[in-house]
C-alpha positions as CSV (number, residue, x, y, z in Angstrom):
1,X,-129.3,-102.2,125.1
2,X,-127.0,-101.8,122.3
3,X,-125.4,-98.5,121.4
4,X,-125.8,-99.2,117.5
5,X,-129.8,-98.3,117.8
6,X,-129.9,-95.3,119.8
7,X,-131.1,-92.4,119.0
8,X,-128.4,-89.5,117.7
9,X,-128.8,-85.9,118.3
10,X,-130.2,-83.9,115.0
11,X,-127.7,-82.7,112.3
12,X,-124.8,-85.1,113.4
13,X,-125.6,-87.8,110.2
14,X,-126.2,-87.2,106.9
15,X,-129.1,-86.3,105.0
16,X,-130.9,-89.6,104.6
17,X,-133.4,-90.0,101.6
18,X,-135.4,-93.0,101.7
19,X,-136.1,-94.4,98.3
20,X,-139.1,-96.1,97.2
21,X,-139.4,-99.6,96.8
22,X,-141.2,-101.8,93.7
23,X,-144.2,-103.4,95.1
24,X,-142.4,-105.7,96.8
25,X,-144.1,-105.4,100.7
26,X,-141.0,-104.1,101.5
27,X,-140.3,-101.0,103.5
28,X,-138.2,-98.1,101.7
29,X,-134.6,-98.7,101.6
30,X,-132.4,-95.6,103.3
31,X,-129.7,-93.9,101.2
32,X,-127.2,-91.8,102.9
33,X,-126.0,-88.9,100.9
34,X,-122.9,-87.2,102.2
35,X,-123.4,-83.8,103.4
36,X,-121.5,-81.1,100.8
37,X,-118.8,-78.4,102.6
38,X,-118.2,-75.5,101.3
39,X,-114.5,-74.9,100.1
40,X,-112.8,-71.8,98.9
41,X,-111.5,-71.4,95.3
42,X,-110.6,-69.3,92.9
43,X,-112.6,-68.5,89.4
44,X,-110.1,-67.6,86.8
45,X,-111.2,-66.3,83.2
46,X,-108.4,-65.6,80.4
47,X,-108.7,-62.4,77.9
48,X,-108.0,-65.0,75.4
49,X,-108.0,-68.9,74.8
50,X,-104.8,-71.3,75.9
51,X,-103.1,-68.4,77.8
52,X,-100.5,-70.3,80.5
53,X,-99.8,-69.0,84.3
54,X,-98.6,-70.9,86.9
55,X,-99.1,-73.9,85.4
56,X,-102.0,-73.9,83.4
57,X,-104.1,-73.1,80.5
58,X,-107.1,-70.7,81.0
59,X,-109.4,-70.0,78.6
60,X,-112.3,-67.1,78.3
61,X,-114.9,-69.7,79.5
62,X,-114.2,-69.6,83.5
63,X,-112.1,-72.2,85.1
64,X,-113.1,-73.5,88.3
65,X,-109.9,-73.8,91.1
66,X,-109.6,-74.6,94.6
67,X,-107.4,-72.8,96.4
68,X,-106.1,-75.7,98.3
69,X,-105.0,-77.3,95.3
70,X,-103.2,-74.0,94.3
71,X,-99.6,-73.0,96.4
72,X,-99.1,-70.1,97.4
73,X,-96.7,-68.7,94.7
74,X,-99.5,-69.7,92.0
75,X,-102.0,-67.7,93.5
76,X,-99.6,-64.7,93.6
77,X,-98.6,-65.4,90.2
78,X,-102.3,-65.6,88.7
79,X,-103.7,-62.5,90.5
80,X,-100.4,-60.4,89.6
81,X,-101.2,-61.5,86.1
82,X,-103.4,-59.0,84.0
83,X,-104.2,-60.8,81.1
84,X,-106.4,-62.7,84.0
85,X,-109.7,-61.9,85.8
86,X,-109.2,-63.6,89.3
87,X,-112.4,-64.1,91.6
88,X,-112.7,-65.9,95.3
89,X,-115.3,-68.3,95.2
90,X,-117.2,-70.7,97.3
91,X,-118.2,-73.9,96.2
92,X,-119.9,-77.1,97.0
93,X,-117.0,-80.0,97.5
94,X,-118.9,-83.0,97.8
95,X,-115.3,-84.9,98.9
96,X,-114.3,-82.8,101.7
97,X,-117.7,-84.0,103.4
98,X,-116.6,-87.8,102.8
């Protein structure tokens, strides 16, 4: 018996949609869809447009950050900086899961 077609424990793959198929007597194809992770980040909104820290611009529409793409010293920098509103997040990395 071969390995490839036994049966895995729940919640070890990911999500699998199956897809219809045109009329074609065939049975629906199965798409896997990697599972998203959650990731830590930061969400960073400027009192005013094209203000510079660390880096980079920020604007008074939010701007969207991990924090692992952030060092250390530029996540001291930004929340020492008043001119910026600096919140933790969590969001959806679809990568990570890959």
């Amino acid at each position: 018996m071969s390995t490839k077609n036994q049966l895995k424990k729940p919640g070890t793959d990911p999500v699998v949609i199956k897809a219809p198929v045109a009329d074609s007597g065939q049975a629906p194809a199965e798409t896997k869809t990697p599972a998203a992770t959650k990731v830590h980040a930061l969400k960073i909104v400027s009192e005013r447009d094209g203000f510079r820290r660390a880096g980079m611009a920020f604007g008074k529409q939010p701007s969207i950050i991990k924090r692992s793409d952030l060092s250390a010293a530029q996540i001291e920098q930004l929340n020492a900086e008043p001119l910026l509103t600096v919140t933790a997040v969590e969001i959806e990395d679809k990568a990570a899961a890959e």
